[in-house]
C-alpha positions in Angstrom: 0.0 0.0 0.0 1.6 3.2 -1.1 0.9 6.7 1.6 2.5 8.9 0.7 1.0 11.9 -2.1 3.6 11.2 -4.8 4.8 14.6 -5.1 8.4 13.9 -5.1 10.2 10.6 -5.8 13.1 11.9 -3.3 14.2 14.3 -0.9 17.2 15.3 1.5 16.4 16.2 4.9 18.4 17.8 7.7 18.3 16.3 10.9 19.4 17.2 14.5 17.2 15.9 16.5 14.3 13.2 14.8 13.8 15.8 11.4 14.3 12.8 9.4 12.7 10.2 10.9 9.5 11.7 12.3 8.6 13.7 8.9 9.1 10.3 7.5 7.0 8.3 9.7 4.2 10.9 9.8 4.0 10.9 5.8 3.9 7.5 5.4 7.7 7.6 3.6 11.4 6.1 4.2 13.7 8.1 6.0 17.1 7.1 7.2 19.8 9.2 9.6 23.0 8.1 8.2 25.9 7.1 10.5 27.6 10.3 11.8 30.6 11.0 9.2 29.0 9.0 6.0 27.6 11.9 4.6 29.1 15.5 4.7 27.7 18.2 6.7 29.1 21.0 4.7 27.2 24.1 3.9 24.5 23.0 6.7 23.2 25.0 8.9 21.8 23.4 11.8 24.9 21.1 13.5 27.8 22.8 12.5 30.3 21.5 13.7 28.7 19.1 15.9 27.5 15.7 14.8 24.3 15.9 15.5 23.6 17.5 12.5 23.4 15.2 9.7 21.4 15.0 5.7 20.3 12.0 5.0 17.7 10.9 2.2 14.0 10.7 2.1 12.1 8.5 -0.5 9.0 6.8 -1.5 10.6 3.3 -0.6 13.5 1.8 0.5 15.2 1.1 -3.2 14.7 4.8 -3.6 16.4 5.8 0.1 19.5 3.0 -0.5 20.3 4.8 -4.3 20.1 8.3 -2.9 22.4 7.0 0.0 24.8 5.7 -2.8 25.3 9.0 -4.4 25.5 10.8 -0.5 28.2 9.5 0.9 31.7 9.8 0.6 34.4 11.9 2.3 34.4 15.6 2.1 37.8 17.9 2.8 35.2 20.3 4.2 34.0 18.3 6.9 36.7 16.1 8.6 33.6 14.0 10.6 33.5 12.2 6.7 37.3 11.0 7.1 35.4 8.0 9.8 33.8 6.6 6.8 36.8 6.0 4.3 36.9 2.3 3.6 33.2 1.5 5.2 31.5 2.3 2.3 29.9 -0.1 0.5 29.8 -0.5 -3.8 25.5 0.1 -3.4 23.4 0.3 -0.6 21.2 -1.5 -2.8 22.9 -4.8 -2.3 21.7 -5.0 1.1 18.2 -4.7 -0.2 16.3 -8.3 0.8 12.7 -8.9 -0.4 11.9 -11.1 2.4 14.2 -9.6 4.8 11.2 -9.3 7.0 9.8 -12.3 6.3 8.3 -14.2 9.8 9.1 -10.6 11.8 6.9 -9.6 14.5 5.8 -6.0 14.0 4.4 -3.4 16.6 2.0 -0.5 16.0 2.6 2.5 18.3 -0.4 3.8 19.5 0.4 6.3 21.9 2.7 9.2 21.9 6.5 9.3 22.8 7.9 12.6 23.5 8.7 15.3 25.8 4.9 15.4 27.0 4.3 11.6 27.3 3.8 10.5 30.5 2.5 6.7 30.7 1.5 7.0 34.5 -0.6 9.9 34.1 -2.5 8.2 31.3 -2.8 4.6 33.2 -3.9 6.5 36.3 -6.2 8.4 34.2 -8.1 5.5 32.9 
């Protein structure tokens, strides 16, 4: 089944903390934060210099996030963090792809909020 609206095949967000991951979930989309130092942080704002900061790629489906990855990583004289992934890049991304990779996996639907303002006692109490 296919949620998200189509209206781009991929994108590159900027992450410190969950800007990835959450705009992903809520869209219905795959999102993955790289592995600090895989993909350059030069020219982005939010993170400089820390590692926190990061871009990683935002796609319709996995194929999609694991070729954008591809052409993302490498090292970068601009941002020494990059120099940790010389010789742990793989050929493709792609070649970790697995059809059935899930296959006989138990899966778990969140149904209440995590964040800042979550508080499970409250909400057992409350009930």
């Amino acid at each position: 089944m296919e949620f998200s609206s189509n209206f781009a095949t991929v994108a590159v967000g900027q992450e410190g903390f969950a800007s990835i991951r959450r705009p992903s979930t809520w869209n219905g989309i795959v999102g993955i934060r790289p592995t600090a130092g895989l993909v350059s942080r030069s020219g982005v704002y939010d993170g400089w210099p820390f590692v926190m900061g990061s871009l990683g790629p935002m796609a319709r489906n996995v194929t999609d996030v694991a070729r954008l990855l591809d052409v993302m990583v490498g090292y970068d004289s601009e941002d020494p963090v990059t120099a940790r992934g010389v010789g742990h890049v793989p050929g493709s991304y792609t070649k970790f792809l697995d059809r059935n990779g899930l296959k006989g996996a138990r899966i778990g639907i969140l149904r209440e909020s995590i964040g800042f303002e979550s508080d499970p006692i409250r909400k057992i109490s409350q009930k």
